[in-house]
Structure formats: structure tokens, C-alpha cells
C-alpha positions as protocol buffer text, in pm:
chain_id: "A"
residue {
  index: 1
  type: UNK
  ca { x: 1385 y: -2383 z: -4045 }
}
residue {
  index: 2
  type: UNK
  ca { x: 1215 y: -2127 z: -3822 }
}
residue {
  index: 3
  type: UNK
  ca { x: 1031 y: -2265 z: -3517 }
}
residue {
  index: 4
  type: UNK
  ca { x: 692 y: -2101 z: -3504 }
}
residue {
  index: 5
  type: UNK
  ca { x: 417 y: -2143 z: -3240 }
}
residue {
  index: 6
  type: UNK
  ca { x: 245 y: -2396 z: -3454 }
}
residue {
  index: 7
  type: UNK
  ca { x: 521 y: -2623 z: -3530 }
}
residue {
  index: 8
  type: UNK
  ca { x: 553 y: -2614 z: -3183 }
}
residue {
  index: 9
  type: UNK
  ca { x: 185 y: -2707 z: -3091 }
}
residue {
  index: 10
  type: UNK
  ca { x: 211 y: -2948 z: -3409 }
}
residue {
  index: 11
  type: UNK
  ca { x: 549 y: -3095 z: -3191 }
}
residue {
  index: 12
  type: UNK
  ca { x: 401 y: -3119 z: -2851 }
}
residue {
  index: 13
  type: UNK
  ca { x: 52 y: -3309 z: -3020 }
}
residue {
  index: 14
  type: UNK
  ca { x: 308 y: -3565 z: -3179 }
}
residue {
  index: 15
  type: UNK
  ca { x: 457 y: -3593 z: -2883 }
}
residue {
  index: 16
  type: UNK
  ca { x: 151 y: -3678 z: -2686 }
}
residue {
  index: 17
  type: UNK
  ca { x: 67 y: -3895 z: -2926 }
}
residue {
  index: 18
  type: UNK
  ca { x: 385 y: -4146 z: -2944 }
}
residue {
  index: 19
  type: UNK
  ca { x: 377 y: -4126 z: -2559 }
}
residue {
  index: 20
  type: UNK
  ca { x: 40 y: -4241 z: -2520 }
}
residue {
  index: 21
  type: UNK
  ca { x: 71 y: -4530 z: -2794 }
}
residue {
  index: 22
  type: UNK
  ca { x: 464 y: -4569 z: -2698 }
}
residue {
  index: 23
  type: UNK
  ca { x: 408 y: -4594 z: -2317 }
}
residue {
  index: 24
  type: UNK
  ca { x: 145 y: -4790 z: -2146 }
}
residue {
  index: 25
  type: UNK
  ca { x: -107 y: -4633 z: -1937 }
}
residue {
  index: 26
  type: UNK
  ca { x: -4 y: -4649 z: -1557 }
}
residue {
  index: 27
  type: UNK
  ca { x: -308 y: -4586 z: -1359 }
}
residue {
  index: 28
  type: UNK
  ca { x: -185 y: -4860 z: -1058 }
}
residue {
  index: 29
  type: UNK
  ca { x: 111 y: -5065 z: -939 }
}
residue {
  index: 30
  type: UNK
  ca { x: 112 y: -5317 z: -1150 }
}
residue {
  index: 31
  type: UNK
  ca { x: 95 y: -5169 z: -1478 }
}
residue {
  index: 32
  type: UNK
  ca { x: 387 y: -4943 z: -1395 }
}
residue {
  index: 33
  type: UNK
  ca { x: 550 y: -5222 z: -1318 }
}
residue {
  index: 34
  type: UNK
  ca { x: 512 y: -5325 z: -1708 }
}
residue {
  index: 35
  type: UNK
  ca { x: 567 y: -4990 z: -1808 }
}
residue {
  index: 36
  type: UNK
  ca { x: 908 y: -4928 z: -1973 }
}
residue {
  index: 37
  type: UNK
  ca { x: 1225 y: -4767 z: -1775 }
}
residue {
  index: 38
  type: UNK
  ca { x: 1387 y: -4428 z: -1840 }
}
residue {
  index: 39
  type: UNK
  ca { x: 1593 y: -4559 z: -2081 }
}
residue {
  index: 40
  type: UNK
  ca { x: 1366 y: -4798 z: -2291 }
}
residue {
  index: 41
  type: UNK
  ca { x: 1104 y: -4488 z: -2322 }
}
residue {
  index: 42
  type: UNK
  ca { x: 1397 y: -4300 z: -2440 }
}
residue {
  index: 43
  type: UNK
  ca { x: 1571 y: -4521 z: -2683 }
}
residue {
  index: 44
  type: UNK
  ca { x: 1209 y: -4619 z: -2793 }
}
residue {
  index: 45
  type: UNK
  ca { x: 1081 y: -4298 z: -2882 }
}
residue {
  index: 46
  type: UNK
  ca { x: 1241 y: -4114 z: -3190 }
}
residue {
  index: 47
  type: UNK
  ca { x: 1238 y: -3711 z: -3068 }
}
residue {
  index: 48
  type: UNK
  ca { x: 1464 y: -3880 z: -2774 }
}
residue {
  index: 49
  type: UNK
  ca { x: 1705 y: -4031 z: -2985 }
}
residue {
  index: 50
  type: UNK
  ca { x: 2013 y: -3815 z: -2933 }
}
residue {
  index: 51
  type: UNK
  ca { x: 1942 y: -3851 z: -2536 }
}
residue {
  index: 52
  type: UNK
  ca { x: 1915 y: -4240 z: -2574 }
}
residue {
  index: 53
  type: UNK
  ca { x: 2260 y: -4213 z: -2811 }
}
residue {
  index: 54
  type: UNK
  ca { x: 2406 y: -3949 z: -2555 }
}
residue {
  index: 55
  type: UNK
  ca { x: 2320 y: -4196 z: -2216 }
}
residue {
  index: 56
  type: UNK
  ca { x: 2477 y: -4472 z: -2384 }
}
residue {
  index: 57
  type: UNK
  ca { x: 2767 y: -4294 z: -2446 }
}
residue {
  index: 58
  type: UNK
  ca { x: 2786 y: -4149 z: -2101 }
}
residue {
  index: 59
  type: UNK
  ca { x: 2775 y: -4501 z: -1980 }
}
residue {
  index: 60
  type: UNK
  ca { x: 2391 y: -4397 z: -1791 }
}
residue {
  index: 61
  type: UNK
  ca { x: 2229 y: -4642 z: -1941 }
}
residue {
  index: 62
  type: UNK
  ca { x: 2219 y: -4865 z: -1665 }
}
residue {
  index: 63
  type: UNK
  ca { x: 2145 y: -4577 z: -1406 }
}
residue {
  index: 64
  type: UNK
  ca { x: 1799 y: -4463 z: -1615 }
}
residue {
  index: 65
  type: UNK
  ca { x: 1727 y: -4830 z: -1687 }
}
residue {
  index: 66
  type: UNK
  ca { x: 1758 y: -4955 z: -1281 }
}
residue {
  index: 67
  type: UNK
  ca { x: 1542 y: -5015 z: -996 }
}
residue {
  index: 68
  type: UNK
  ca { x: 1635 y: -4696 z: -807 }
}
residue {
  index: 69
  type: UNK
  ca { x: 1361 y: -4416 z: -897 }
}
residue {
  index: 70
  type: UNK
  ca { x: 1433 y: -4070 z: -1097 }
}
residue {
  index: 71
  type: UNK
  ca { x: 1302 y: -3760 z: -1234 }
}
residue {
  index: 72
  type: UNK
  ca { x: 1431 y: -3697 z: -1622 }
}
residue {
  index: 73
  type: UNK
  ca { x: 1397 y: -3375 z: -1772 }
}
residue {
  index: 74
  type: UNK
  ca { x: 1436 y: -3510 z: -2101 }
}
residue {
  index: 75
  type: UNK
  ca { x: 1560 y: -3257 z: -2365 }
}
residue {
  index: 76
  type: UNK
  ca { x: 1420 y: -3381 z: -2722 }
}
residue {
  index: 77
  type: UNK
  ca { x: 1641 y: -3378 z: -3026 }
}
residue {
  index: 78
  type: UNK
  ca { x: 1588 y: -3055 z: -3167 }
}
residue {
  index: 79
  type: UNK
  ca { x: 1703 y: -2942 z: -2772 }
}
residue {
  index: 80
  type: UNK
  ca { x: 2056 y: -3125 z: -2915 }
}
residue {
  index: 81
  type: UNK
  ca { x: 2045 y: -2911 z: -3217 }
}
residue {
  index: 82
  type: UNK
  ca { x: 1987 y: -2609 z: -3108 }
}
residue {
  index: 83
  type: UNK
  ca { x: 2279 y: -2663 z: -2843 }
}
residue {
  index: 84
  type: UNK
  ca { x: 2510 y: -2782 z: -3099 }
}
residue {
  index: 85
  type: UNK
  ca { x: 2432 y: -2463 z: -3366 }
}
residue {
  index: 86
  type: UNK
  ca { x: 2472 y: -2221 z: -3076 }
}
residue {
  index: 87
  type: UNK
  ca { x: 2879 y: -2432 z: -2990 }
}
residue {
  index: 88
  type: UNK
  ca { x: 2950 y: -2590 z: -3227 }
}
residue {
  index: 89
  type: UNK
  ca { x: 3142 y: -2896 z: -3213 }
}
residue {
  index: 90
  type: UNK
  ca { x: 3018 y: -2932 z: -2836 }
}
residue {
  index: 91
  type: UNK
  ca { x: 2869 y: -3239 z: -2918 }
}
residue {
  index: 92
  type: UNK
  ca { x: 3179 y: -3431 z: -3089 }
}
residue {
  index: 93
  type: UNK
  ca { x: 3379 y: -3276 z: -2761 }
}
residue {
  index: 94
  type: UNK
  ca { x: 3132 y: -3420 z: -2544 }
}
residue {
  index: 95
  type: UNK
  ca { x: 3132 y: -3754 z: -2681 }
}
residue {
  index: 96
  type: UNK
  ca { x: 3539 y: -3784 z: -2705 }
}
residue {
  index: 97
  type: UNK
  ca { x: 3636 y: -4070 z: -2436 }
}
residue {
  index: 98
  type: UNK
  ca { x: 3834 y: -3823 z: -2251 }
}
residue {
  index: 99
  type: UNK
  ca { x: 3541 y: -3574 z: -2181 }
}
residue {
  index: 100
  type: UNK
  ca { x: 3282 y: -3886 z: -2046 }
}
residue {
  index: 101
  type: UNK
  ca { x: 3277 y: -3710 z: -1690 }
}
residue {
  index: 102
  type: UNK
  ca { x: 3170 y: -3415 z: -1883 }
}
residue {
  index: 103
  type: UNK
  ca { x: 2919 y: -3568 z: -2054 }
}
residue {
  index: 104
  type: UNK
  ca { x: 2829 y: -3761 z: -1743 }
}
residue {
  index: 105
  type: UNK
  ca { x: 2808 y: -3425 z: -1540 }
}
residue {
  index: 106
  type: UNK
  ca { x: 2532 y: -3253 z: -1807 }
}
residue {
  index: 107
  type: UNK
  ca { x: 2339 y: -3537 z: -1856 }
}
residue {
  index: 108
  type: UNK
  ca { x: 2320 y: -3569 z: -1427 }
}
residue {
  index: 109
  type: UNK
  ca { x: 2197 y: -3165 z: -1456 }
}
residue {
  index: 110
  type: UNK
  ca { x: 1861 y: -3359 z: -1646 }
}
residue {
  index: 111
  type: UNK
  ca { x: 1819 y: -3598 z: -1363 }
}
residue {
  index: 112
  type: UNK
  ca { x: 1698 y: -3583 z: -975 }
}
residue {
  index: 113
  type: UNK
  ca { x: 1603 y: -3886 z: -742 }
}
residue {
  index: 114
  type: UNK
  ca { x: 1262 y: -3984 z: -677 }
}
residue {
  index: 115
  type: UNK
  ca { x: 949 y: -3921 z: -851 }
}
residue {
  index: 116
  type: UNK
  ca { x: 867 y: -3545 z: -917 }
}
residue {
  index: 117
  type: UNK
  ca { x: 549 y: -3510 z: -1049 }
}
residue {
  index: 118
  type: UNK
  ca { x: 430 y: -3152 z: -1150 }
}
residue {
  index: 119
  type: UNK
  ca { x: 258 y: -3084 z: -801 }
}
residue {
  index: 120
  type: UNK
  ca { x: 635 y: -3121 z: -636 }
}
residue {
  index: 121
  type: UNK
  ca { x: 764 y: -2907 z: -862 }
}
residue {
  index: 122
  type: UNK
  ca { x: 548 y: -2579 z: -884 }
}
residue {
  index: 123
  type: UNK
  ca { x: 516 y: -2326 z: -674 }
}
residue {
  index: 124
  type: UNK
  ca { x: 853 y: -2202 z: -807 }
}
residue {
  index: 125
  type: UNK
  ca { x: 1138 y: -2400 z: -649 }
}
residue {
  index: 126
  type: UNK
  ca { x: 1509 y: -2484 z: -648 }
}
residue {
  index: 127
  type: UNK
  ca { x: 1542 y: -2920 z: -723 }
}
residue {
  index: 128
  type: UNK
  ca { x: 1865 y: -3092 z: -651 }
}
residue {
  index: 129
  type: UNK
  ca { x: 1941 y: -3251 z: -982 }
}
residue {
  index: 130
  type: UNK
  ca { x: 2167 y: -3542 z: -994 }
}
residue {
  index: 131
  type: UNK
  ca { x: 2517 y: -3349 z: -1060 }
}
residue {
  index: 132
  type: UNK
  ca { x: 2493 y: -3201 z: -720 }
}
residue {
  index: 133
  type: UNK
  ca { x: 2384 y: -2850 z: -865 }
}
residue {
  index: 134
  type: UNK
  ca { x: 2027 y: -2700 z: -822 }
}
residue {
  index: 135
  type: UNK
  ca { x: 1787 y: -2596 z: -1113 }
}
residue {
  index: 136
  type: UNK
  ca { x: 1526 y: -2380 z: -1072 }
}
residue {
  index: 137
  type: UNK
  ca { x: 1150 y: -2442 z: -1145 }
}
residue {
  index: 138
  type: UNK
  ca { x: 923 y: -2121 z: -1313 }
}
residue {
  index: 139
  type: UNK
  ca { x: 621 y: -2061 z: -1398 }
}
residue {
  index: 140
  type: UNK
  ca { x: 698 y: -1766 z: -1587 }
}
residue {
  index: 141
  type: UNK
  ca { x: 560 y: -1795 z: -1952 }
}
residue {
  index: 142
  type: UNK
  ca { x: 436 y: -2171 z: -1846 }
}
residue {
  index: 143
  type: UNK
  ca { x: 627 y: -2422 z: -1664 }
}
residue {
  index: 144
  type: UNK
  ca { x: 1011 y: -2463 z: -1731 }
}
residue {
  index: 145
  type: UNK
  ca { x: 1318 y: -2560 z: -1522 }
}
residue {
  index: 146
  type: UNK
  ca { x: 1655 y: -2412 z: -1562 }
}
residue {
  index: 147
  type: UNK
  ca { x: 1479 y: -2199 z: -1824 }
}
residue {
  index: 148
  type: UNK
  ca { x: 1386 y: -2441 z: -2066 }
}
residue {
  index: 149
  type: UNK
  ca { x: 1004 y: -2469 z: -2159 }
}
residue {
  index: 150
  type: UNK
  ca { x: 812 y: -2857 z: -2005 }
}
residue {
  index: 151
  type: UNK
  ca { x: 636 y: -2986 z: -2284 }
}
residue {
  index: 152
  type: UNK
  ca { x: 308 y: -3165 z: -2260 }
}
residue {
  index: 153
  type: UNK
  ca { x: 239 y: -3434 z: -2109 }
}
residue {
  index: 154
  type: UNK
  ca { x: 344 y: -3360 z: -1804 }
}
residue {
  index: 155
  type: UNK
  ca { x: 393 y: -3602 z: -1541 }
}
residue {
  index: 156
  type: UNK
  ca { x: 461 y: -3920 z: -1796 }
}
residue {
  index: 157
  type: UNK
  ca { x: 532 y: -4202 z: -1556 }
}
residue {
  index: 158
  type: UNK
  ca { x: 753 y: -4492 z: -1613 }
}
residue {
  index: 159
  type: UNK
  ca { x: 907 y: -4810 z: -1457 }
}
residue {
  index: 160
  type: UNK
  ca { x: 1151 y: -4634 z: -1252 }
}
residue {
  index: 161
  type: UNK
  ca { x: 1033 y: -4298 z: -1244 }
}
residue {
  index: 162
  type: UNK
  ca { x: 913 y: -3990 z: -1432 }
}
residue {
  index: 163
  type: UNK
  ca { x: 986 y: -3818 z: -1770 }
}
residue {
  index: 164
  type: UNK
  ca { x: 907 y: -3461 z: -1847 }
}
residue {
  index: 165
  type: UNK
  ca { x: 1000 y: -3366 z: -2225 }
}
residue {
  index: 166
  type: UNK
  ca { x: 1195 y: -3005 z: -2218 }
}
residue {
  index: 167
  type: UNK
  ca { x: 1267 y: -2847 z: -2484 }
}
residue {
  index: 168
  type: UNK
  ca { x: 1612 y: -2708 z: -2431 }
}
residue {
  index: 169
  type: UNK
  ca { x: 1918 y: -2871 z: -2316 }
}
residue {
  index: 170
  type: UNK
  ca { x: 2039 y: -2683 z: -1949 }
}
residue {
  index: 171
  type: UNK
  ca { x: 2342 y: -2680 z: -1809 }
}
residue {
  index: 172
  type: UNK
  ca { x: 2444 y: -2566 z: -1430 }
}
residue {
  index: 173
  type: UNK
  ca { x: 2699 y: -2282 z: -1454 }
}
residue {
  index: 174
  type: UNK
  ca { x: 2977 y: -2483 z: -1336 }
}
residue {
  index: 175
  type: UNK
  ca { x: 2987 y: -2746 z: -1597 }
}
residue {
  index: 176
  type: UNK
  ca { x: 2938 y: -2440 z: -1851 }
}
residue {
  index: 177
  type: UNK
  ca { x: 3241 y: -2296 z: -1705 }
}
residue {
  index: 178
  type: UNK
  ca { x: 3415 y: -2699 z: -1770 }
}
residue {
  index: 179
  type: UNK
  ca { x: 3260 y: -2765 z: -2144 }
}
residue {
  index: 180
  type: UNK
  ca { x: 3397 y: -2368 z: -2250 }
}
residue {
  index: 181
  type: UNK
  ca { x: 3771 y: -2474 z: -2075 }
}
residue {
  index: 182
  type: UNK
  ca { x: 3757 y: -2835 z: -2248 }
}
residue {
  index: 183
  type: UNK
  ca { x: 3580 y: -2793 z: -2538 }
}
residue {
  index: 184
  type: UNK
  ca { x: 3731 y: -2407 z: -2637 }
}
residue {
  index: 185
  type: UNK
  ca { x: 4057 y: -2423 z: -2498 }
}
residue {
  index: 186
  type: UNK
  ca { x: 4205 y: -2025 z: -2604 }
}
């Protein structure tokens, strides 16, 4: 099925929706501190169900779910899709027990320390995500890193950090470079 601007609007409205029922409000201290972590929000919410599945498998679960603080840019599932209909097979490659550091290394490209609110991250800048590569904010055609579109909510705040929903699954070129050589070996 065809993605049109109003699926899309219809998406991002759902979206704000299970957030705001999903996720308690966190207007001081101590309700984040009964807010969920990265990885309950994730595993909780059903458009994040491949990157709850994916973390597990990655062995990140305990990372996302800790006390140290990060920034998520959470692809949702149709992000997964539309990554695996472009290569396919990537995913089953990914998840094969020899390719976890693989898996590790694109699910680290989503993730950078500390809280990043949208204030920190536009103007335009490049953000040290968790792999060790840098993505790149824009503004071009509404906020995006790497490319991929931010969906609203921005900003949603958990336990031990931040989530921002993206709607495309990025990848720094190096571990591109790594999933073509593993995954589609000539």
C-alpha cells in the first residue's frame, strides 16, 4: 500500500495518541522517575515493535532500559519494512548470531548519550550517535536526522532519556559498507 500524506498525518495522530495514554506525563522529577525506560516505551508501544524485537536481539536491552541517560531516534515498524523491501533478507542477516555486532553497530547509529531535546538539536548540526559515527540534523522539508523525517511528538521524555519517532531506519556509511559485504557477499 501507497503511503500518502494522510496516512501519514493519520500515523503521526495515532502516534501521539498511544504516547500520551502509553507514557505518563513528565512535567517534574519525580514523575519521570515513574515514567517508563527506553526499552519499556518501546516494547510497550506496538509501531515500535520490530525495534523492541531488534534490541533484544542485539542484546541492548539492558543499555536502553539502564540508569545511564540516551537520545533514541526510534525508527517505527513500517521504517523496518521499508528497509527490508529495499534489501531484502537484511533483516534475517542481521538477526543471524554471527552478525550481532552488526546489528549492534545500526541499532548504536539510533542512539546518542544524554538527553537531546529538539532545542539541542536544530540549528542544523552533526550529533555523535552511539556507534562512534556522526548523523546529521536538517531542517530541510521539517526536521529529520540522517535524512529520515522526526515524527510528532517531539521531545517524548522517558526514565532514562528521550525518544524521537523517525520514520526511516539510517545507517552511517561505514556499517552500509559492512551489512552490503556480510549480508551480499558477490
Amino acid at each position: 500500500m501507497k503511503k500518502t500524506a494522510g496516512t501519514f498525518v493519520v500515523g503521526a495522530i495515532v502516534f501521539a495518541l498511544l504516547i500520551t495514554v502509553a507514557l505518563p506525563a513528565t512535567t517534574s522529577a519525580a514523575k519521570r522517575s515513574d515514567a517508563p525506560t527506553i526499552a519499556e516505551a518501546a516494547s510497550s508501544l506496538p509501531q515500535f515493535s520490530t525495534l523492541a524485537f531488534l534490541l533484544d536481539e542485539a542484546d541492548l536491552v539492558g543499555l536502553v532500559d539502564g540508569n545511564k541517560h540516551y537520545t533514541v531516534f526510534a525508527p517505527d515498524n513500517d521504517a523496518f519494512l521499508a528497509l527490508e523491501n529495499a534489501y531484502p533478507g537484511v533483516t534475517a542477516c542481521l538477526i543471524d548470531d554471527a552478525n550481532v555486532e552488526l546489528l549492534q553497530g545500526v541499532l548504536a547509529y539510533h542512539l546518542t548519550r544524554g538527553d537531546r531535546y529538539s532545542q539541542s538539536l536544530f540549528p542544523p548540526k552533526s550529533i555523535k550517535m552511539l556507534n562512534g559515527a556522526y548523523a546529521t540534523t536538517s531542517l530541510d522539508g521539517g526536521r529529520s536526522i540522517a535524512g529520515a523525517s522526526i515524527i510528532e511528538p517531539f521531545d517524548v521524555r522517558v526514565k532514562n532519556g528521550v525518544i524521537h519517532a523517525i520514520d526511516a531506519v539510517i545507517v552511517d556509511d561505514g556499517t552500509f559498507q559492512n551489512i552490503v559485504a556480510t549480508c551480499y557477499p558477490q
